[in-house]
C-alpha positions as MATLAB code, in Angstrom:
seq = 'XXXXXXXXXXXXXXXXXXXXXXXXXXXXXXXXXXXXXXXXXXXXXXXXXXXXXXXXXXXXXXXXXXXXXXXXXXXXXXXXXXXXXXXXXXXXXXXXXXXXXXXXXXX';
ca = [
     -20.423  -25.758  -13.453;
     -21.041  -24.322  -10.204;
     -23.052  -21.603   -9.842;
     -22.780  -18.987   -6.711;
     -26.448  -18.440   -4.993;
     -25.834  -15.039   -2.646;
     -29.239  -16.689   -0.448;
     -26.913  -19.702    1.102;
     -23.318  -17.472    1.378;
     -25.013  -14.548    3.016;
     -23.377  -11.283    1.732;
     -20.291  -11.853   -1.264;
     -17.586   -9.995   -2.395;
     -15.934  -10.352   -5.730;
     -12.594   -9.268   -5.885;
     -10.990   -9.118   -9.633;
      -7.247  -10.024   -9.610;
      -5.104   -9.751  -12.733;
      -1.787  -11.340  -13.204;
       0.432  -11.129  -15.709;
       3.867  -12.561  -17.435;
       6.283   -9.918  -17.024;
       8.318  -10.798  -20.034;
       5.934  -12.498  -21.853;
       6.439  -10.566  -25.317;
       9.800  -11.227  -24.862;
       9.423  -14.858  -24.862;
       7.270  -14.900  -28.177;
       9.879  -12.949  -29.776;
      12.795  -14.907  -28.773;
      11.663  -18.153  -28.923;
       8.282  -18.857  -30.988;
       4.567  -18.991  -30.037;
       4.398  -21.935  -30.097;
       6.430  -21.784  -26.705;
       4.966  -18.826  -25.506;
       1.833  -20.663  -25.566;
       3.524  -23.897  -23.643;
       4.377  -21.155  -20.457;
       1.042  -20.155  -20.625;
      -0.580  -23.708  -20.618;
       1.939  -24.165  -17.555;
       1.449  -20.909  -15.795;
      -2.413  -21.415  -15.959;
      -2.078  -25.028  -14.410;
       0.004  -23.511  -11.399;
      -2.781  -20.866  -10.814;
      -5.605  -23.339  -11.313;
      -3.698  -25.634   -8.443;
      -3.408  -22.683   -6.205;
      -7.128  -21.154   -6.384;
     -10.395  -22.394   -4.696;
     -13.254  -24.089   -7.379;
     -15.489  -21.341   -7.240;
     -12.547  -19.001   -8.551;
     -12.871  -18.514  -12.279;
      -9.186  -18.161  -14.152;
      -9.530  -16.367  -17.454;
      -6.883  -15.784  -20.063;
      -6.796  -12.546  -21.434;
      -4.166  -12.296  -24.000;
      -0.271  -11.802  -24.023;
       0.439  -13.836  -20.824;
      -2.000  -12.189  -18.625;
      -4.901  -13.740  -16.478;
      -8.027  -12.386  -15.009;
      -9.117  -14.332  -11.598;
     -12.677  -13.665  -10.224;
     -12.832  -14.338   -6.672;
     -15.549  -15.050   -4.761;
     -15.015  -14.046   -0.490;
     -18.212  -14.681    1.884;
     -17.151  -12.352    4.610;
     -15.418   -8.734    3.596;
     -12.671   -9.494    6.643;
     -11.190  -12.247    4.266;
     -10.803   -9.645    1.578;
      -7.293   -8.879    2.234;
      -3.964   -8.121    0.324;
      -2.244  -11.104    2.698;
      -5.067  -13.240    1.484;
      -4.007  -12.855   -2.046;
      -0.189  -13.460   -0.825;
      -0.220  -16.865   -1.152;
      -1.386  -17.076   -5.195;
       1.037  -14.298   -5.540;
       3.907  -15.867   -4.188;
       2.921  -19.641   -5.085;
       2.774  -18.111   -9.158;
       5.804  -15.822   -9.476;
       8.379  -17.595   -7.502;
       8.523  -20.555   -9.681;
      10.010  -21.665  -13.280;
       7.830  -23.666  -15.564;
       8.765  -25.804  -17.864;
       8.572  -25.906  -21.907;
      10.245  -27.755  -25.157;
      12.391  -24.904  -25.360;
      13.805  -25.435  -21.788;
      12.548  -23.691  -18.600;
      11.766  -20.109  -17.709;
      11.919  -18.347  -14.414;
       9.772  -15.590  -15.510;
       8.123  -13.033  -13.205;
       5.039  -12.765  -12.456;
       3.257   -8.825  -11.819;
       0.168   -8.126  -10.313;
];
């Protein structure tokens, strides 16, 4: 585990970022769980591949994620900065047993 000392970054900012499965309940209900829980194994792998180490990826609950990010300098703390996770999350289709789903992704 890695653990963030302010004394050698100078002065953070944590930005909170929350995604989340558009149609996730839809999913459960048409499918099973058990697949719902297959897209969320494979969304959380995507995000994990897009995001820096120190960036902590929680699951909340019904297909949405909390991200903790850490910036150094406020001038990185930017919507365009976020772009890329944005864009690299919702504009793919992931794969599970049942087949795969293009689902969309909402901030």
């Amino acid at each position: 585990m890695t653990r963030f000392d302010k004394s050698n970054h100078g002065e953070a900012r944590f930005n909170v970022l929350m995604l989340a499965i558009t149609n996730f309940n839809d999913v459960v209900q048409s499918h099973n769980q058990h697949i719902a829980d297959e897209l969320v194994i494979a969304v959380s792998e995507k995000i994990n591949h897009l995001v820096r180490p120190l960036v902590i990826v929680s699951y909340c609950e019904d297909g949405q994620f909390t991200l903790i990010l850490v910036q150094p300098n406020i001038e990185n703390c930017t919507t365009e900065c976020y772009g890329r996770l944005y864009d690299g999350v919702g504009l793919k289709s992931y794969g599970a047993s049942a087949g795969f789903f293009c689902t969309p992704i909402s901030p």
